[in-house]
Each structure stands twice: as C-alpha cells, then as structure tokens.
C-alpha positions in Angstrom: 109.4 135.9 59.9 108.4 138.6 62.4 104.9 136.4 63.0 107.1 133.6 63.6 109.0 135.3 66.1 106.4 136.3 67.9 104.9 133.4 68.2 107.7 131.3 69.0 108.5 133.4 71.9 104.3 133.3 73.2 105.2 129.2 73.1 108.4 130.0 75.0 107.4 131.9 77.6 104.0 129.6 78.3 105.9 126.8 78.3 107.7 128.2 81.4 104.9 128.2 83.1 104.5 124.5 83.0 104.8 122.8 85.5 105.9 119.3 85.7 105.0 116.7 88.6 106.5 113.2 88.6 105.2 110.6 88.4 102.6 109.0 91.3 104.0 106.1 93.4 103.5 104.3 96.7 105.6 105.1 99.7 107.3 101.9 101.1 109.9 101.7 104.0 113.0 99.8 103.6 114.9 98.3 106.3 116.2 95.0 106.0 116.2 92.9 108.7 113.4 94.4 110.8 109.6 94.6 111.2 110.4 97.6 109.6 111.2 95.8 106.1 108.7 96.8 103.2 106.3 98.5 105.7 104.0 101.6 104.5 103.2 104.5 105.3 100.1 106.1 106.8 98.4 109.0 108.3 97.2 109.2 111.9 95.5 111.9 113.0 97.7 114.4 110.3 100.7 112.6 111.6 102.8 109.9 109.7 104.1 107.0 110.6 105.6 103.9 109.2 103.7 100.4 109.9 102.0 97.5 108.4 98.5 98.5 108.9 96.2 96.8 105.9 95.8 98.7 102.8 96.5 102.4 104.6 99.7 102.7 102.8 99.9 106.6 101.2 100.9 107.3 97.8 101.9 110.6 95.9 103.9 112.7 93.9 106.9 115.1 94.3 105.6 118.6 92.1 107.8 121.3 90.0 108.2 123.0 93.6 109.8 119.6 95.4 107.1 119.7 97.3 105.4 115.8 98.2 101.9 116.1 97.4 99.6 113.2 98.3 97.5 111.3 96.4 94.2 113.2 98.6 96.3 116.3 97.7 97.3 117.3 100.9 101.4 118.1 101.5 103.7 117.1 103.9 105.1 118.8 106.1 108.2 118.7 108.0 108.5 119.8 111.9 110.9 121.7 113.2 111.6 118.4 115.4 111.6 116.1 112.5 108.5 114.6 112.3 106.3 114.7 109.2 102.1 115.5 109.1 99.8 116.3 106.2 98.3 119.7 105.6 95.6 120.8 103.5 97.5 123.7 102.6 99.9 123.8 100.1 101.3 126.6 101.1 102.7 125.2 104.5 104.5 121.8 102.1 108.1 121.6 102.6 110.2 121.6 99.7 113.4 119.7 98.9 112.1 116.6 98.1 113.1 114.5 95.0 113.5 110.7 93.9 117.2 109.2 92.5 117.3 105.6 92.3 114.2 104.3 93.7 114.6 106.4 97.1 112.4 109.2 98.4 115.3 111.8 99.0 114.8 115.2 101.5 117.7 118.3 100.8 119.8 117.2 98.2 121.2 113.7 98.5 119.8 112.5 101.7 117.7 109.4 101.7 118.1 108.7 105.4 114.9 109.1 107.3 114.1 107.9 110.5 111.3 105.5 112.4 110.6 106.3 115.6 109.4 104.0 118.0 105.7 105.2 119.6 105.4 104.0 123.4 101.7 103.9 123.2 102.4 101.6 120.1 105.1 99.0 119.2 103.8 98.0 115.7 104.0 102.0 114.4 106.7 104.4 114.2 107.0 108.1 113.9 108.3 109.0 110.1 111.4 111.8 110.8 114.1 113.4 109.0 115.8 113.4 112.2 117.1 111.1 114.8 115.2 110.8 118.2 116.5 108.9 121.1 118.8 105.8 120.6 116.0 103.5 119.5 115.6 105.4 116.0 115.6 103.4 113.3 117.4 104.8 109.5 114.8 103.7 106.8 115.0 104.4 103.1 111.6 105.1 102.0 111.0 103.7 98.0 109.3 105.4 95.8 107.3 102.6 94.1 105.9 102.9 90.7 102.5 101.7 89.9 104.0 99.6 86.9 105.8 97.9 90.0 109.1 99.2 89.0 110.7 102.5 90.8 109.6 105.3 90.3 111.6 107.0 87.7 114.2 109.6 89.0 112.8 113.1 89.3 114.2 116.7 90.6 112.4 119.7 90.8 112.8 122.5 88.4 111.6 125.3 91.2 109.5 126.3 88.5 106.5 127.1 90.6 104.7 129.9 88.9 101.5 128.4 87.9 99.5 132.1 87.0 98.0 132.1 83.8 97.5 135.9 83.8 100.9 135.8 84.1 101.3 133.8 81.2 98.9 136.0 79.5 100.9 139.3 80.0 103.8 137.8 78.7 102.3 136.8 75.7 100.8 140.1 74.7 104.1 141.7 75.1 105.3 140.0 72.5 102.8 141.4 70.3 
C-alpha cells in the first residue's frame, strides 16, 4: 500500500511536468472579400506579413506556455506597436496565444488581428494585433490542420516547467 503510494504520487508529480503542445497547423488569413482572402503568412527579414507569396506560408504550434512556436522553432513576438517578428529565443515569445474554433486567438478571446498595408509593397501587409492608420485591415488568421480540417481548439495550461531535475527532486521526496 505504502509502495503504491509512493509511486502513484512520483507518476503525479512527473506528469506535471509535462508539457503539452497543440497540434501543428498552417497559418491562413481570412478576409472575405479582399486580396486578403485565404492569404499566408510569411517571414521577411524576422518580420511577418500577410501575402500570397508561393509556398512561403509559415506553420506552427501554440506550446503549454501560449507561446506560438514555428515550425523552424523560432517564437513570435509581439511589438510594443503591434507588429509581429520571429526570434530565435524562446525566451523573448509572447504568450497569450490559443486556438477556439478554427481562429488563431491573442489575450483571451480576441481573434482580431490586423494587415497593414506596406508603401514599399501593395501585395504584402504587416501582421499586427493593433490597428495602424485608417487603411488597416481586421483579418482572422485560421489555424489550419494538416488533415485539412481546423486545428482542434487548444488553451494553454501555463504549465511551463520543463526541468527534469526538478522532476527528479520531487520524486525522491516521496521516497
């Protein structure tokens, strides 16, 4: 019985420590009406924008800390003014990211994001979470399953500790 305990609660608190990511899926803008409808998103220079531009169309996953992870594993991150980039650094991804019917959602419940028209270029557009200038565009970006479907409906747990030594103490406490 005691064995049982003890191992039960081992399970229990390394489970914990899993994390869980959702599932990968394409990033596609919708906006009906406009040249805007079904376009992807891409990386220029770190910076990402919405456009038709061949087979450049990014892909990822949203991890246990709401983080969006692409599918190079770099993060996004969000600008103070808005705009979003990739980083290398994990540690620089904004959180608050989630999926709920189909749409790529940013703080809750908000699946509004925003194309910016670019001057030097009138077949891209900045991605934002905010609106800049009266030519903004709101976009829903879907999350697109592989299988072709939606990607199923995922919130983060905020259960970011990933240390297996962690893990490790934990377990021999119970011992």
């Amino acid at each position: 019985m005691k064995l049982s305990s003890i191992i039960s609660a081992s399970i229990l608190a390394f489970s914990s420590l899993v994390n869980a990511d959702s599932e990968d899926f394409g990033l596609i803008a919708i906006r009906s009406g406009s040249d805007l409808q079904y376009a992807g998103i891409f990386s220029q220079n770190g910076t990402l924008y919405f456009g038709h531009v061949g087979n450049s169309s990014l892909s990822g996953r949203i991890n246990d800390c709401g983080q969006l992870v692409l599918a190079d594993n770099s993060s996004v991150v969000i600008n103070n003014d808005g705009s979003l980039e990739e980083s290398d650094d994990l540690k620089k991804a904004t959180d608050g990211f989630a999926i709920q019917d189909g749409h790529l959602l940013y703080k809750q419940d908000n699946d509004e994001f925003f194309a910016v028209p670019q001057a030097h270029d009138s077949s891209i557009y900045l991605v934002s979470t905010k609106r800049n200038g009266n030519e903004s565009l709101s976009v829903v970006i879907r999350a697109q399953g592989y299988s072709g479907d939606v990607a199923h409906d995922f919130h983060a747990t905020k259960n970011c500790s990933t240390s297996v030594v962690g893990a490790e103490m934990e377990i021999s406490s119970y011992t």
